[in-house]
C-alpha positions in Angstrom: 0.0 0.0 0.0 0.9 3.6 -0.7 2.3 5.6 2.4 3.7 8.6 0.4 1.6 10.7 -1.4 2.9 13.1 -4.3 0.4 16.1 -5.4 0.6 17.5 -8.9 -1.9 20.1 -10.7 -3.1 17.7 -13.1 -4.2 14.1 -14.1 -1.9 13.8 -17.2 1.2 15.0 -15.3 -0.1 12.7 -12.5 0.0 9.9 -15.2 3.5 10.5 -16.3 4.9 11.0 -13.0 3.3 7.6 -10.9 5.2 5.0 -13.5 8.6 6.4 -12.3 7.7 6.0 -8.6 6.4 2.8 -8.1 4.0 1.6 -5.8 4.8 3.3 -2.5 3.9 6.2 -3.8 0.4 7.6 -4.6 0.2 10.3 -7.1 -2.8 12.7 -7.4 -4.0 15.9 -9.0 -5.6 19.2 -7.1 -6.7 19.9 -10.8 -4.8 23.7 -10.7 -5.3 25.8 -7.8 -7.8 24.7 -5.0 -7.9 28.0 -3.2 -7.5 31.4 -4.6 -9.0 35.2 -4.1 -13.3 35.5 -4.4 -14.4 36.6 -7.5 -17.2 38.3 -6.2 -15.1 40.8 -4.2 -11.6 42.3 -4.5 -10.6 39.8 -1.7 -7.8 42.1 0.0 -8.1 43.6 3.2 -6.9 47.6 2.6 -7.1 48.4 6.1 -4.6 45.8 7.4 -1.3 45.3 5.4 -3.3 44.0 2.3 -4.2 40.7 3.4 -5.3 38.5 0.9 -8.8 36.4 1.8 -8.1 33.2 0.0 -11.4 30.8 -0.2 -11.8 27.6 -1.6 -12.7 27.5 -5.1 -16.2 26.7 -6.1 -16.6 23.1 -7.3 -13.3 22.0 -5.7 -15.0 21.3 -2.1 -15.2 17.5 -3.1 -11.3 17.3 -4.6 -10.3 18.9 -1.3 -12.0 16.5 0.9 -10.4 13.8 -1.1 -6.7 15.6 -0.7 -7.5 16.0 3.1 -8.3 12.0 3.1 -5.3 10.6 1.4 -2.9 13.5 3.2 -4.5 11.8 6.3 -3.4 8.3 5.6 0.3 9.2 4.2 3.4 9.0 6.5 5.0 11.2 3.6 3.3 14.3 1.6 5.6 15.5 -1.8 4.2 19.0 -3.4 5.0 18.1 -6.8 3.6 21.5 -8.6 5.0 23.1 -11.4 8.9 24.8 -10.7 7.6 28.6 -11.4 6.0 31.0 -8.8 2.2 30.2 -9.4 3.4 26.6 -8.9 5.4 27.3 -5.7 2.1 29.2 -4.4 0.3 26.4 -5.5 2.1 23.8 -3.0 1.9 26.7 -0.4 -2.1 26.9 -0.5 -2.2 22.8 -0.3 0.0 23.1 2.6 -1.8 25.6 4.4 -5.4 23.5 3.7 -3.7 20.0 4.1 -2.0 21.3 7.5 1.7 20.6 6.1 4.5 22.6 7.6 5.6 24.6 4.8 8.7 24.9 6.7 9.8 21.0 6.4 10.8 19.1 3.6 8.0 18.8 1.2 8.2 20.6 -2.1 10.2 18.5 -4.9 10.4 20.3 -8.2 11.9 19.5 -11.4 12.5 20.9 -15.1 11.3 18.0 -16.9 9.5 14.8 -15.9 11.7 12.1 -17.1 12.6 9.1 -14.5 16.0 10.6 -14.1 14.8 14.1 -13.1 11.3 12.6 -11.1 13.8 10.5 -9.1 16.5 13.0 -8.8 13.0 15.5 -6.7 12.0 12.9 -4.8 15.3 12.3 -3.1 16.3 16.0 -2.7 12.7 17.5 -1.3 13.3 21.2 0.6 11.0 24.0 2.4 8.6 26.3 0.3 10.0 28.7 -0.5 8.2 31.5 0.8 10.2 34.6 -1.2 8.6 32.9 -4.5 4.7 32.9 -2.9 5.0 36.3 -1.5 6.2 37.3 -5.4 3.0 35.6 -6.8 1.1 37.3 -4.2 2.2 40.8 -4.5 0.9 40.1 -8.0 -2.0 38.7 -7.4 -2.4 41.5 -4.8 -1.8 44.3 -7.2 -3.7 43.1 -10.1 -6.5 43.0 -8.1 -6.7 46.4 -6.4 -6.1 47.6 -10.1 -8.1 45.6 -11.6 -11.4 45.8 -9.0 -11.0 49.2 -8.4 -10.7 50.7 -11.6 -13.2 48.5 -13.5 -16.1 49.6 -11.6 -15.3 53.5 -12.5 -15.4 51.6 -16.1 -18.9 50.0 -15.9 -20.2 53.4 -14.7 -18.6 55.7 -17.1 -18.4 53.5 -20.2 -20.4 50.3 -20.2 -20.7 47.1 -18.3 -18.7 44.1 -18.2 -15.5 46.0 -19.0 -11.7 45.4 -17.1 -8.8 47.2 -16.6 -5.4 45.3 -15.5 -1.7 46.3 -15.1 -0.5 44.2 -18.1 -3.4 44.2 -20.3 -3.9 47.9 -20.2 -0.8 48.4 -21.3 -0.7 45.5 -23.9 -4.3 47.5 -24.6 -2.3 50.9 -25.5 0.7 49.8 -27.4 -1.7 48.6 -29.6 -4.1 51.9 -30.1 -0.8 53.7 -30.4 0.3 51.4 -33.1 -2.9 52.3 -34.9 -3.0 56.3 -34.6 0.7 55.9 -35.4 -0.6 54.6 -38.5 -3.6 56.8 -38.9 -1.4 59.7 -38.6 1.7 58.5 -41.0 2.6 61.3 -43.7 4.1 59.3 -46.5 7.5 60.8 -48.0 8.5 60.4 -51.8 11.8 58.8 -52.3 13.5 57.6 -55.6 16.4 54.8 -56.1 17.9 54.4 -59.5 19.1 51.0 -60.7 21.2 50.1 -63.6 21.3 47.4 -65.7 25.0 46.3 -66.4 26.7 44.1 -69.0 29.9 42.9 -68.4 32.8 42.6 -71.3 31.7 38.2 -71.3 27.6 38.9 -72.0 26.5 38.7 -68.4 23.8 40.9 -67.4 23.4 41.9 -63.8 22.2 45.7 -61.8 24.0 47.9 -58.9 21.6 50.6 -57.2 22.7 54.2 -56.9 24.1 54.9 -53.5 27.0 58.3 -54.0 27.9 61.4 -55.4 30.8 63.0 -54.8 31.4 60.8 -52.1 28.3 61.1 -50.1 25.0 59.5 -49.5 22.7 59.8 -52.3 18.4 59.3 -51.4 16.9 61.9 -54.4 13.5 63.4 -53.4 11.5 64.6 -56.3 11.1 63.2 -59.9 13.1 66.6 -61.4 15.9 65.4 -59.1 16.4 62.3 -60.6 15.5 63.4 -64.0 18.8 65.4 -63.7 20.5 62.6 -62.3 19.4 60.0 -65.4 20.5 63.2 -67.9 24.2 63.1 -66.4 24.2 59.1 -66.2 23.6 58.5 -69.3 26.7 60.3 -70.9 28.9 58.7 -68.4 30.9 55.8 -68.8 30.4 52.9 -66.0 34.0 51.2 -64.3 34.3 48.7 -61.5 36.0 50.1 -59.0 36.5 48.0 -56.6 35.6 44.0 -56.0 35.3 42.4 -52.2 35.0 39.1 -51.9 34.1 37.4 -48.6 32.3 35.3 -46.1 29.6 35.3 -43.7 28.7 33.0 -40.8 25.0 32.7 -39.9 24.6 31.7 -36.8 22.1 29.2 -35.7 19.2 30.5 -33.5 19.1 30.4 -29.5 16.9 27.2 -28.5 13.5 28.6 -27.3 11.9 30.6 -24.4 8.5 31.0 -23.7 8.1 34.2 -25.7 10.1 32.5 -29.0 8.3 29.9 -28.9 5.2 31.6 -29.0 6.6 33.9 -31.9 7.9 31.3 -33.7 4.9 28.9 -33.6 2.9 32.5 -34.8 5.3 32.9 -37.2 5.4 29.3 -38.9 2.2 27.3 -37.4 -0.1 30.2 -37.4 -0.9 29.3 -33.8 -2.6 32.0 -31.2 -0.5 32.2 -28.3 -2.8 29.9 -26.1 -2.9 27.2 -28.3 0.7 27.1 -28.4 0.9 27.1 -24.6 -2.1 24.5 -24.4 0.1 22.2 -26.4 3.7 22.6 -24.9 1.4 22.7 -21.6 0.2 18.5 -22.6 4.0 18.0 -24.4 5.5 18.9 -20.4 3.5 16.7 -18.8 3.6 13.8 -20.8 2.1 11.3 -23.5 2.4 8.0 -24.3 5.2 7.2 -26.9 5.4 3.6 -28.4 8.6 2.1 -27.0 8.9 4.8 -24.4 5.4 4.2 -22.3 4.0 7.6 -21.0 6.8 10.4 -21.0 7.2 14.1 -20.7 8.5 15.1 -24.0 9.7 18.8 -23.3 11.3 20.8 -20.7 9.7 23.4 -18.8 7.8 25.4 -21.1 7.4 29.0 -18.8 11.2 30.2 -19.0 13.1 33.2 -20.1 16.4 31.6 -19.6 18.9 30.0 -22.5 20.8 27.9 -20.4 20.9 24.5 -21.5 22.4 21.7 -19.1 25.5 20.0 -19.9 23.6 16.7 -20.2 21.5 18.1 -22.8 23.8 19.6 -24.9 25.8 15.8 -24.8 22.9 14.6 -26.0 22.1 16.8 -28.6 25.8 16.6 -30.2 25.6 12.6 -30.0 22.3 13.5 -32.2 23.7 15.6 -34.8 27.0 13.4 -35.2 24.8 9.7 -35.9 22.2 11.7 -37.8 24.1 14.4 -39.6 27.6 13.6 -39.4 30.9 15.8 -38.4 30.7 17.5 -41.1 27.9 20.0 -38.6 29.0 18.7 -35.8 31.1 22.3 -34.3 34.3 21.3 -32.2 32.6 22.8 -29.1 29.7 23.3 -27.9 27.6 26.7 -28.4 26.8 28.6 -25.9 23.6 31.0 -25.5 24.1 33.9 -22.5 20.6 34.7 -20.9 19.4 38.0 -21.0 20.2 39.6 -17.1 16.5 40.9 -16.7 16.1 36.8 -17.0 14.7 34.8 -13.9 16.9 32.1 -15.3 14.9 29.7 -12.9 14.8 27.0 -15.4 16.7 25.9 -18.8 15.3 26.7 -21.9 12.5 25.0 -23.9 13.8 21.6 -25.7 13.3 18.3 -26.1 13.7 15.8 -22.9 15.5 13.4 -25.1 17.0 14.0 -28.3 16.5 10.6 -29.1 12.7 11.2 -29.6 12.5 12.4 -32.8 9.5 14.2 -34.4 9.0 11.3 -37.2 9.2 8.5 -34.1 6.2 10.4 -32.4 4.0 11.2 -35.8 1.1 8.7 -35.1 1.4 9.0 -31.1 0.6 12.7 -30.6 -2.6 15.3 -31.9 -1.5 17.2 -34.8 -1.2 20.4 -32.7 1.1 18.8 -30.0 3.4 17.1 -33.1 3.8 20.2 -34.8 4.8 22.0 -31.7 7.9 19.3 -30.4 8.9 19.3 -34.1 9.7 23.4 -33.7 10.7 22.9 -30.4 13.6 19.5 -31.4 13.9 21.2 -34.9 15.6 23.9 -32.7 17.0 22.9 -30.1 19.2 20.8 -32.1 20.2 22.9 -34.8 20.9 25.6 -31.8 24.2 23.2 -31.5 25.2 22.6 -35.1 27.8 24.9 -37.2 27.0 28.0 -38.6 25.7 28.5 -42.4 28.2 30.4 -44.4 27.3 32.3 -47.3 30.2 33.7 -50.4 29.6 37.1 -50.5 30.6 40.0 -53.5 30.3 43.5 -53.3 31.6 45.7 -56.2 31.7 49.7 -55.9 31.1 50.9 -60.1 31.8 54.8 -60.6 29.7 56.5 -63.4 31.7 60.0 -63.4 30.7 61.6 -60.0 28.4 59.0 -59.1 28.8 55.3 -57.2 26.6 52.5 -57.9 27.0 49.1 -55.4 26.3 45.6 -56.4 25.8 42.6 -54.0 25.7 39.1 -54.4 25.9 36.0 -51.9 25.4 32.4 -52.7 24.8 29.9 -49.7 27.8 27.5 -49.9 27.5 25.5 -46.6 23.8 25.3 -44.9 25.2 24.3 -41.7 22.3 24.5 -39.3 20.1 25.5 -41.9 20.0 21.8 -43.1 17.6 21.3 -39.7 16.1 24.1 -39.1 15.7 28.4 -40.2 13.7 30.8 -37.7 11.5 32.8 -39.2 10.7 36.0 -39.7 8.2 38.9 -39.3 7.9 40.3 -42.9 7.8 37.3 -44.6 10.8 37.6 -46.8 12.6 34.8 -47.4 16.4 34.6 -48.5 17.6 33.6 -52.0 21.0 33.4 -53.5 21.8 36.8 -55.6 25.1 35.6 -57.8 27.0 38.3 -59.0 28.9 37.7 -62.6 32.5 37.8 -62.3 33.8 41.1 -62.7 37.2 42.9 -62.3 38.9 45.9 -60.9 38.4 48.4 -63.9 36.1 46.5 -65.8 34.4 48.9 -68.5 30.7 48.3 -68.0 28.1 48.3 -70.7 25.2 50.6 -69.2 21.8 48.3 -70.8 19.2 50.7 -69.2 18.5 53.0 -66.1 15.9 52.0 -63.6 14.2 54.8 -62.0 11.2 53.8 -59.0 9.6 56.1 -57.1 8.8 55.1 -53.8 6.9 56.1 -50.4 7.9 55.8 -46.8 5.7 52.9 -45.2 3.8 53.1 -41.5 5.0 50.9 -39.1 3.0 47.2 -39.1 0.2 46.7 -37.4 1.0 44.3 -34.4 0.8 40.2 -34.9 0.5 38.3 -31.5 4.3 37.5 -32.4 5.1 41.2 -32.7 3.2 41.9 -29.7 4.8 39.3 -27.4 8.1 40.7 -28.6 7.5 43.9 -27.7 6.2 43.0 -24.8 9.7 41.4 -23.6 11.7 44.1 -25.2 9.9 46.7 -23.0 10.0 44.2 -19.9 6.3 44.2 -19.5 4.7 40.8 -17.9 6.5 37.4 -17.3 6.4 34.5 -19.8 3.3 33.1 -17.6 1.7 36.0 -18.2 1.7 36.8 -22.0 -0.9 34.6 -23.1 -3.6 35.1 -20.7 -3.0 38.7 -21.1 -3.6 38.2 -25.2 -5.8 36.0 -24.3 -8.0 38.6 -22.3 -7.4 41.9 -24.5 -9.4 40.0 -27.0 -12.2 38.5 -25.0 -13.1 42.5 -23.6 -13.3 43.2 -26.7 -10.7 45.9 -26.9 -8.4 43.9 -29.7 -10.1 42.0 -32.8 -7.9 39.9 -35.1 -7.8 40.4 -38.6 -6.0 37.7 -40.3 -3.2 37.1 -37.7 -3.3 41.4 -37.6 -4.4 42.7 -34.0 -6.7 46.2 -34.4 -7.4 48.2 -31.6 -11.9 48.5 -31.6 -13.4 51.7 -30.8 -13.8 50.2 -27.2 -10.2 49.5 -27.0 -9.5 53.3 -27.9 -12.1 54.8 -25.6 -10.8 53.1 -22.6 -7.3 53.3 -23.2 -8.3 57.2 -23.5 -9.4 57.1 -20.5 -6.7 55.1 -18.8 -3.8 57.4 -20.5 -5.8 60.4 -18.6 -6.5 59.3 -15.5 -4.2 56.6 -14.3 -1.1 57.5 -16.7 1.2 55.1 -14.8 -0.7 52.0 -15.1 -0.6 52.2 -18.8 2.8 53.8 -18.6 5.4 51.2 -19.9 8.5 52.7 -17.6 6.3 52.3 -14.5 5.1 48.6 -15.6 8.1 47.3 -16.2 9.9 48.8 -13.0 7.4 47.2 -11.1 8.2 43.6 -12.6 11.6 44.8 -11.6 10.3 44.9 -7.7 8.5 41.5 -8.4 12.2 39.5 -9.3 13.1 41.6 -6.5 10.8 39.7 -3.8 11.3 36.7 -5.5 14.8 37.2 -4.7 14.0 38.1 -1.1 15.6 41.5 -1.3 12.2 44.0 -0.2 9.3 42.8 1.7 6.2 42.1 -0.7 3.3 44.3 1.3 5.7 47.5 1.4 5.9 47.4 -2.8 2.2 47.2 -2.2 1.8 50.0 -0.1 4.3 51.7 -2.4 2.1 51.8 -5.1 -1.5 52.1 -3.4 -1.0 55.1 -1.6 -0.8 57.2 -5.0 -3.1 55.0 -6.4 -6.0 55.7 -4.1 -5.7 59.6 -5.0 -5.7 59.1 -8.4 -8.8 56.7 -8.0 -11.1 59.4 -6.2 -9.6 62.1 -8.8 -10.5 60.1 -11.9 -13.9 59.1 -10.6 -15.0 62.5 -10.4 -13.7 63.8 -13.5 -14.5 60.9 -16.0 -17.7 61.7 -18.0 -19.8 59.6 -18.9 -18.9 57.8 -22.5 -21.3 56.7 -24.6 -20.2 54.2 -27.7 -22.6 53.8 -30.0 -22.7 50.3 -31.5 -21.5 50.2 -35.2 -24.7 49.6 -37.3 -25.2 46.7 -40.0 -26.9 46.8 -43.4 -28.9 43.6 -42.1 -32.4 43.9 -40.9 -33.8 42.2 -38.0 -36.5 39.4 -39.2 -37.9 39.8 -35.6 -38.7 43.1 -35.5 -37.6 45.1 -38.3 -35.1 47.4 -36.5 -31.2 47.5 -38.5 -29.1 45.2 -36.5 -25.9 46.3 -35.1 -22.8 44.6 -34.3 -21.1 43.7 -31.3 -18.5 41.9 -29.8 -18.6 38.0 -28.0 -16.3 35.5 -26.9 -15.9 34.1 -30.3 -15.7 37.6 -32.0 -18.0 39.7 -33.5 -22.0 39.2 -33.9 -25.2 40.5 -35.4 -27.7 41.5 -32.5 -30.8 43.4 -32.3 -30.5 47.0 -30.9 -33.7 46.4 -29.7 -32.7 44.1 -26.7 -34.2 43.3 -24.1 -37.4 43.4 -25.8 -36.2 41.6 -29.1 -33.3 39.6 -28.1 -32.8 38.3 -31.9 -28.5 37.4 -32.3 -27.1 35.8 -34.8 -23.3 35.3 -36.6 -22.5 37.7 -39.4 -22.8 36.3 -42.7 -19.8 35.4 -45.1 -20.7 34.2 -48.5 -17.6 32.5 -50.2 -18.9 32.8 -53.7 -18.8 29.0 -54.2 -22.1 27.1 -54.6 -22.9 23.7 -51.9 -22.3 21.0 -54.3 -24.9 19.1 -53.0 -27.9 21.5 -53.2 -26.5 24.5 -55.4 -27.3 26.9 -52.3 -24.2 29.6 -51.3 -21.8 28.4 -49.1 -21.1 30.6 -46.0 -18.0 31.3 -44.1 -18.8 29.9 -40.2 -17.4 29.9 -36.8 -17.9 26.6 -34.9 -18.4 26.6 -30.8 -14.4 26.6 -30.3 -14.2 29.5 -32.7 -12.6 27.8 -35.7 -13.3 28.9 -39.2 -15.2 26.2 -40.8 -17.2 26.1 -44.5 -21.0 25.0 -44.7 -24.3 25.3 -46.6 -26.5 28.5 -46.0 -29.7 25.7 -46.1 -28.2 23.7 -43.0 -29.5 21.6 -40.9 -31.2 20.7 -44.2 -28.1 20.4 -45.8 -25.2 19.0 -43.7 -22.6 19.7 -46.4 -19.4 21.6 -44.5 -15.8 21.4 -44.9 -12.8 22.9 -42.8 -11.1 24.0 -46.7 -11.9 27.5 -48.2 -14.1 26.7 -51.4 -12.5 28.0 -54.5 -15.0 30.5 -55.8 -15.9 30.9 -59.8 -13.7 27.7 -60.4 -14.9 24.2 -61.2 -12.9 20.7 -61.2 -11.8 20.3 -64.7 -11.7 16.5 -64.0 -15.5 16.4 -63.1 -16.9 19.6 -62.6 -17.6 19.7 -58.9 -16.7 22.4 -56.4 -12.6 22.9 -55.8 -11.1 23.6 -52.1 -7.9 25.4 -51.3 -6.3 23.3 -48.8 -3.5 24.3 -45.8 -0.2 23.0 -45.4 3.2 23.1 -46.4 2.3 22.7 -50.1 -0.9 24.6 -50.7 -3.4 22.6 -52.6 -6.1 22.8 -55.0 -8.0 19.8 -54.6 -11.7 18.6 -55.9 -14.0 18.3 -53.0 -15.4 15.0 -54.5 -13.4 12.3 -52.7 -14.2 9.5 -56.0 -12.7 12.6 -58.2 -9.0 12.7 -57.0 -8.1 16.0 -58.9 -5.2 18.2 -57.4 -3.3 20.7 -58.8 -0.1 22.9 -56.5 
């Protein structure tokens, strides 16, 4: 029988960890936090040193007399929660309800649940650590005076149902600034002139326009460069000078929380939480043919790029049986952590190397095999050799003026054979050969190239632009950047457009409001010095409730201030062309957990709702009737017949519209992937085409 028990958060991780303990040990899940702040109240006690009122979560009553029974009956209790703050105040709140000494030894953590690691815990268990709760509950603390103290102000002045939070007010404004940015962008006229270039063997090739007299050369106006093209053309073009080089590429760090989420943005098109919900279920294990039930990954909330000695082993005895010496550098590379970095943990990778993404294909849900392939993809091509690219550059004079060319050709791919991070603007890097060409060379000028060009605004944000932002400035903790996403959107404040994040009039309005009244808790400095103070109390350097008092003695004048001088702000709903069936009124859109939605201005009298309509332009090929662009229950774009139920034709492909199967004349979907697909929606047809 059992006489140690081990507590996790949940069932999965429970799962994983019970086969490396054997059977005196009993492993259970609290199923996330059992006890936490009320909703229904700000749950902090002003008056005396900001006491936080924890109760026990509703529903959880049942789990907790089931903890209390099998804490009764064990000679040994193991907090086994997850090795970040949360988790640490996690273990605290089960001690304090199961009546555990948080002062003995009964917290084990580890970075990855692997026997070795599990085993490693169990034998090596220590006090809570009290510096990391206090940390999470300064945050907890703060959030919540903000958040249930402000929001009310919000409800009265602006409309019901609306937040305000440290991180997601400020998340909130570097958006709407992005926008007006936009909004107010003056475009400026430039020029570049090109040439087009034959050298004395035939080869064509162009150099851009760069000099005159010496200096940097950007022309304006079109009468500018008119004048320039007049002089070119009498002059006589001469290679002046020929550079040939190389250039290392270096491989990319292995991931932290915030890459990751970028990356898997970037090149999965996940949202932020779905990449957390997966690395979440990759952490805590799955079952792997030949392996039995095993965490795959590492930690997956981590700022640090430290990667232990044992892992890097095992990654170079990876690269040198699968890839050879040939990538294989003579030592190791080392990544140096940023020093605003908890460095708590090691960075995101694979538990084993070993486990490679083919091995786990037909184990794992698509989302979780598409996430540990980024995650092994870099991690081991984080300790491979460098690409290196030949590189020319060639200065050509044309009388007063200098013209550069620029060519580099990829010659070893190095780490680029596993794996290339991606990027923000989409680009993507191709070989530019230069002909060979000599010091003096006489040049044949072919043509000139004038383009006239404007200055661009800056991009709207992406989540992966956000997040990085977001970590640049210091703002939140890799725990924290999804939910805060997460919430943004659900208030309504943020819509998506494409993977695009728009600020909504509601979003403006209140971050107005917010930029007036409480300028420091939108105010990016002030944020980010205050995660400063956090690390601090983790650290155990300043006592929690004086960074509390700190900030809420200010605070509460602002408060009383703002409420008095906000107005009240009326935001009128933007109106539709579509006409109520109900009761005739024009409905008017507005904003759900799912996104935007037609409902009837007339509520609560007509309470009419219903999802705006997308035709696609393709026709249901099983009754002729349009085919609509839908959202299902989880929020995923899906394809189905205007006439359902009737009809139950839908698909999860984007119908080709005003194009039929040339094969046998039925409707044509665009499918995702790698290679995108046209393909005939008749299963018997097997028509594709790239």
């Amino acid at each position: 029988m059992a006489n140690n028990l081990v507590i996790v958060e949940s069932p999965a991780k429970a799962k994983t960890i019970k086969q490396y303990l054997g059977k005196s040990y009993n492993v259970v899940a609290s199923m996330g936090h059992i006890r936490d702040l009320p909703k229904s109240q700000m749950g902090v006690d002003l008056e005396h040193h900001f006491e936080p009122k924890y109760i026990t979560i509703r529903g959880k009553g049942e789990l907790l007399s089931k903890l209390k029974k099998e804490a009764k009956n064990a000679k040994k209790i193991y907090l086994a929660t997850d090795p970040d703050r949360e988790g640490e105040a996690i273990s605290w709140h089960l001690a304090k309800l199961l009546n555990i000494d948080e002062t003995s030894n009964c917290r084990i953590t580890f970075n990855e649940i692997t026997k070795n690691a599990v085993q490693t815990a169990i034998k090596e268990p220590r006090p809570i650590d009290l510096d990391l709760v206090n940390a999470q509950q300064a945050r907890r603390v703060l959030d919540r005076i903000v958040g249930y103290q402000i929001s009310p102000i919000l409800w009265r002045k602006v409309k019901k149902g609306l937040s305000a939070g440290r991180v997601q007010s400020v998340a909130t404004r570097l958006i709407v600034d992005r926008e007006r940015e936009i909004e107010n962008f003056i475009p400026e006229e430039y020029w570049t002139v090109d040439a087009k270039l034959k050298t004395q063997a035939g080869e064509e090739f162009e150099a851009s326009l760069n000099s005159c007299d010496g200096k940097k050369l950007k022309p304006e106006k079109e009468p500018e460069v008119k004048a320039i093209l007049d002089e070119l053309a009498q002059q006589e073009f001469v290679v002046d000078n020929v550079k040939k080089g190389e250039k290392k590429r270096n491989p990319a760090p292995p991931f932290t929380t915030s890459t990751l989420q970028q990356e898997a943005s970037r090149k999965l098109n996940f949202t932020v939480k779905r990449t957390m919900m997966a690395a979440q279920k990759l952490y805590e294990g799955a079952a792997v043919e030949g392996h039995g039930t095993v965490g795959l990954i590492t930690y997956m909330r981590t700022d640090s790029l430290r990667l232990s000695n044992d892992a890097i082993a095992d990654a170079r005895e990876e690269i040198k049986t699968k890839y050879g010496d040939a990538l294989l550098p003579g030592k190791p590379n080392v990544y140096k952590t940023k020093n605003s970095a908890q460095d708590a943990h090691e960075a995101i990778r694979p538990t084993y190397a070993s486990i490679k993404p083919a091995d786990l294909k037909e184990s794992l849900p698509a989302d979780m095999y598409k996430l540990y392939k980024l995650i092994w993809e870099r991690f081991i091509a984080c300790q491979m050799k460098p690409a290196v690219y030949e590189t020319v550059n060639a200065d050509i004079k044309a009388g007063r003026f200098g013209f550069k060319a620029s060519g580099s050709k990829l010659v070893f791919k190095g780490y680029m054979s596993v794996y290339v991070e991606g990027r923000d603007d989409d680009k993507t890097e191709k070989d530019k050969v230069l002909p060979p060409l000599s010091k003096d060379e006489i040049l044949k000028l072919l043509k000139l190239l004038p383009n006239q060009h404007f200055t661009q605004p800056p991009q709207r944000f992406t989540e992966a632009t956000l997040i990085k932002m977001l970590e640049e400035k210091g703002i939140g903790r890799p725990s924290t950047y999804a939910p805060t996403i997460t919430t943004i959107t659900a208030r309504g404040y943020v819509t998506r457009e494409k993977k695009q994040l728009l600020p909504t009039e509601l979003g403006s309005v209140v971050t107005d409001i917010m930029t007036e009244h409480f300028p420091n808790i939108v105010g990016i400095a002030f944020t980010a010095d205050m995660e400063k103070d956090l690390d601090e109390i983790e650290e155990g350097e300043i006592d929690w409730v004086k960074i509390v008092e700190d900030f809420y003695g200010p605070f509460e004048k602002t408060l009383k201030t703002a409420d008095e001088k906000i107005g009240k702000v009326k935001i009128e709903d933007e109106k539709s062309d579509v006409i109520c069936e109900k009761c005739g009124r024009t409905m008017v859109y507005k904003m759900g957990r799912f996104g935007k939605f037609l409902a009837c201005p007339g509520f609560p009298e007509c309470r009419n709702a219903k999802p705006i309509v997308k035709e696609t332009g393709a026709d249901c090929p099983k009754c002729g009737k349009k085919i609509l662009e839908k959202k299902s229950k989880t929020g995923k774009t899906y394809f189905g017949c205007e006439d359902n139920p009737k009809c139950d034709f839908m698909t999860w492909d984007m119908p080709v519209a005003g194009e039929k199967c040339p094969k046998c004349g039925g409707l044509l979907l665009s499918k995702k992937g790698k290679k995108k697909q046209i393909v005939c929606a008749n299963p018997d047809c097997g028509y594709t085409k790239e």
